[in-house]
SETORGU-575199 format. One record per residue (C-alpha): residue number from 1; residue in one letter; x, y, z. Coordinates in Angstrom, 1 decimal, padded with zeros to 4 digits, always signed. Example, Ala and Ser with C-alpha at 12.3 -4.5 7.8 and 13.67 -1.06 7.14 Angstrom:
// SETORGU-575199
> pos:code:px:py:pz
> 1:A:+012.3:-004.5:+007.8;
> 2:S:+013.7:-001.1:+007.1;
// end
This chain:
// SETORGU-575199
> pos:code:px:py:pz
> 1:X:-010.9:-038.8:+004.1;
> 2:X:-008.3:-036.2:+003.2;
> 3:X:-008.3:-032.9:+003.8;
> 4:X:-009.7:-031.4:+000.3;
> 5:X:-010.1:-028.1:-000.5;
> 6:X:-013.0:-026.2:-002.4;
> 7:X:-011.8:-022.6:-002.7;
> 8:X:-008.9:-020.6:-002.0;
> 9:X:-009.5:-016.6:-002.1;
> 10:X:-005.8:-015.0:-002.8;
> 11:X:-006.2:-011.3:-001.4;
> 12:X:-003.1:-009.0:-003.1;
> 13:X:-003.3:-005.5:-003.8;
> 14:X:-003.1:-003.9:-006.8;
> 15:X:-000.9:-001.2:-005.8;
> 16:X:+000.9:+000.7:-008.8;
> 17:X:+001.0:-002.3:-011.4;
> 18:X:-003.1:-002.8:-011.8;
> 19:X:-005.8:-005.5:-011.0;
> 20:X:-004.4:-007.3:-014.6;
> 21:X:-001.2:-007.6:-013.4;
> 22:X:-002.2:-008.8:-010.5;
> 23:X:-004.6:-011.3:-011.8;
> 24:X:-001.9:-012.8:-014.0;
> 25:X:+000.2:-013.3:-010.8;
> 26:X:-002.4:-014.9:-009.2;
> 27:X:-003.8:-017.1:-012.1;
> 28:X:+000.4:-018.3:-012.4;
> 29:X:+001.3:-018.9:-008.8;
> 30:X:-002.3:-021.5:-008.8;
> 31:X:-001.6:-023.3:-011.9;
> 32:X:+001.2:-024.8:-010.3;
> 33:X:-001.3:-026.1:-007.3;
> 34:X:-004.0:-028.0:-007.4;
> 35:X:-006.5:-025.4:-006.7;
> 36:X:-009.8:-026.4:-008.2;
> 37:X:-011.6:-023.2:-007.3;
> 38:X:-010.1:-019.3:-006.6;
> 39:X:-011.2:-016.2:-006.2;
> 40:X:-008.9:-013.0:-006.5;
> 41:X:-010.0:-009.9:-003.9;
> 42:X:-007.3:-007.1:-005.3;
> 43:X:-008.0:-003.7:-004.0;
> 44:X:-006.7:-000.6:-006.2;
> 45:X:-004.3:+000.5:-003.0;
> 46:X:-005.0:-001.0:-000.2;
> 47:X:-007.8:-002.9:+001.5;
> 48:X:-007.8:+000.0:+003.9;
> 49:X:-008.8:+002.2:+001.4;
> 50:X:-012.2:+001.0:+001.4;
> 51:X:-012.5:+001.3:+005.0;
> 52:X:-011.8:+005.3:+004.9;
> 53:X:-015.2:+005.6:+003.7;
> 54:X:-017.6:+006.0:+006.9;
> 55:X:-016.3:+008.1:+009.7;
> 56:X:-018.8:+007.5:+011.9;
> 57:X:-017.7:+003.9:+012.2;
> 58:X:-014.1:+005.5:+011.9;
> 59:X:-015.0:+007.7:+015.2;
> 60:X:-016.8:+004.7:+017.0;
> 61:X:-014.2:+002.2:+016.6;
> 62:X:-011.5:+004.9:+017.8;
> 63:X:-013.5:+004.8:+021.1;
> 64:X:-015.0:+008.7:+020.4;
> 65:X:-018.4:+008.4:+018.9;
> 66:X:-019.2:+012.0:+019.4;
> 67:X:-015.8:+013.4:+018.6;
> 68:X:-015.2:+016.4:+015.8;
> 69:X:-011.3:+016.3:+015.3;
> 70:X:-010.5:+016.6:+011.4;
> 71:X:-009.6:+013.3:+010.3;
> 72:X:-008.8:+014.1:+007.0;
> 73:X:-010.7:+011.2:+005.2;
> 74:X:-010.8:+011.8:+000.9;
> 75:X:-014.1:+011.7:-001.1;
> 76:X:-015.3:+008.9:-002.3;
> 77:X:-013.9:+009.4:-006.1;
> 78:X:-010.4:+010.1:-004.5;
> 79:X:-010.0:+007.4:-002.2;
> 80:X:-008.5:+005.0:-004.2;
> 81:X:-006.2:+007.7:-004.9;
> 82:X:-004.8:+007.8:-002.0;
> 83:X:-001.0:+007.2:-001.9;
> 84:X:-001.1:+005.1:+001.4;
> 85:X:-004.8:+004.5:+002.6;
> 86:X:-002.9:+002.6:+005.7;
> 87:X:-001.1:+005.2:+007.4;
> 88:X:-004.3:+007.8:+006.3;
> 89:X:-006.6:+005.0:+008.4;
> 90:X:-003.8:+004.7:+011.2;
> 91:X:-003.7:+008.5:+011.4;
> 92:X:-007.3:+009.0:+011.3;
> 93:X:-008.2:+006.2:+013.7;
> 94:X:-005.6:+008.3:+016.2;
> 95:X:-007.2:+011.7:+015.3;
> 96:X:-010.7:+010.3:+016.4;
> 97:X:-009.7:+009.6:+019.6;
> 98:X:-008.6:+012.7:+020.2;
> 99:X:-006.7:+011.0:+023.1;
> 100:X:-002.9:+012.5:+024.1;
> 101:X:+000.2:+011.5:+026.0;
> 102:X:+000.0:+007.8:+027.1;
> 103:X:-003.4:+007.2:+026.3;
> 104:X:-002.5:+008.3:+022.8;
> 105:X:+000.4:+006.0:+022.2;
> 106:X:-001.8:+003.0:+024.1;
> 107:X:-004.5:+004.1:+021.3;
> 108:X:-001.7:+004.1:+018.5;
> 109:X:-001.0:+000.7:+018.9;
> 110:X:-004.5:-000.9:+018.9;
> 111:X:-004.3:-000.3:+015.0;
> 112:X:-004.4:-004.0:+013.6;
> 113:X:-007.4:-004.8:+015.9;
> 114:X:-009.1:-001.6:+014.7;
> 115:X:-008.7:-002.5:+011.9;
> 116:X:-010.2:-006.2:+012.0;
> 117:X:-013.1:-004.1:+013.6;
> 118:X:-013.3:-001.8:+010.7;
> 119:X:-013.8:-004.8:+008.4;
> 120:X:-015.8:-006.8:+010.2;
> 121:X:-018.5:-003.9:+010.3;
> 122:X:-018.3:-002.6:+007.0;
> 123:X:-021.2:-002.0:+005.5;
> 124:X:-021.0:-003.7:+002.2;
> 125:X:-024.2:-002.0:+000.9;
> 126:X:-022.7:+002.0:+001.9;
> 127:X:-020.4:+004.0:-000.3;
> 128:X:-017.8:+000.7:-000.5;
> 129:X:-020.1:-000.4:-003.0;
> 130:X:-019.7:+002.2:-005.8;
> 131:X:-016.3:+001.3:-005.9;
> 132:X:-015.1:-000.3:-009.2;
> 133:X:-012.4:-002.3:-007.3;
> 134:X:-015.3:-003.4:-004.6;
> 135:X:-017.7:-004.3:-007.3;
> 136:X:-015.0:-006.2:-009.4;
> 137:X:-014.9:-008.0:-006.2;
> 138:X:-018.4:-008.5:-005.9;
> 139:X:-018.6:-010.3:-009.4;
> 140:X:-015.6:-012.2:-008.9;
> 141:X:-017.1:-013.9:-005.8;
> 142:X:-020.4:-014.3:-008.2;
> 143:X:-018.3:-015.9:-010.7;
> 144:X:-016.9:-018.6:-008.6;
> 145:X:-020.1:-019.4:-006.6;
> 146:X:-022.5:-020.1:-009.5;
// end
């Protein structure tokens, strides 16, 4: 019994050429494998873009639940607008802290893990999902699994 597989989800983000761009790529690099079944997730920025939507979860995961630092986060219709939704999360995700000196730099480099715990806990039913690059994803996922 081999070792067969039933789906492969390619994540890549669109970044400055554009979700058909990045399709294509992604439709290409497959039809030289023998991948029966994929499913593209491609973000307008950056995944991390859809996580700069709830800054209560923001403040929570940054270990300061109550805290009231500015983080800077964009509306909702700007977010995917964002030149570089990473460093905006990494700087906001410091800023909630509201830590300084070692602590800070300790807090700085937690990022990745925050970031896991960002994901893990997003609430797929909150503002994510009147994004048109979240609800492209939404079908896409429908599309392969009927």
């Amino acid at each position: 019994m081999g070792n067969q597989v039933d789906l492969v989800v390619v994540h890549r983000d669109a970044d400055n050429v554009g979700r058909a761009v990045r399709h294509e790529e992604i439709a290409g690099a497959l039809r030289k494998t023998d991948a029966p079944v994929w499913c593209p997730i491609i973000p307008v920025r950056m995944t991390e873009a859809w996580l700069l939507l709830d800054e209560v979860l923001i403040r929570q995961i940054a270990g300061n639940p109550r805290g009231k630092a500015a983080l800077g986060l964009p509306k909702i219709q700007e977010v995917e607008k964002v030149a570089d939704p990473k460093e905006l999360l990494r700087s906001a995700l410091i800023s909630a802290a509201e830590s300084t000196g070692r602590r800070r730099d300790r807090d700085a480099k937690r990022f990745n893990q925050q970031r896991r715990q960002l994901l893990e806990r997003l609430d797929r039913h909150g503002p994510v999902s009147k994004l048109s690059s979240w609800q492209q994803l939404l079908a896409d996922v429908d599309a392969v699994a009927t």
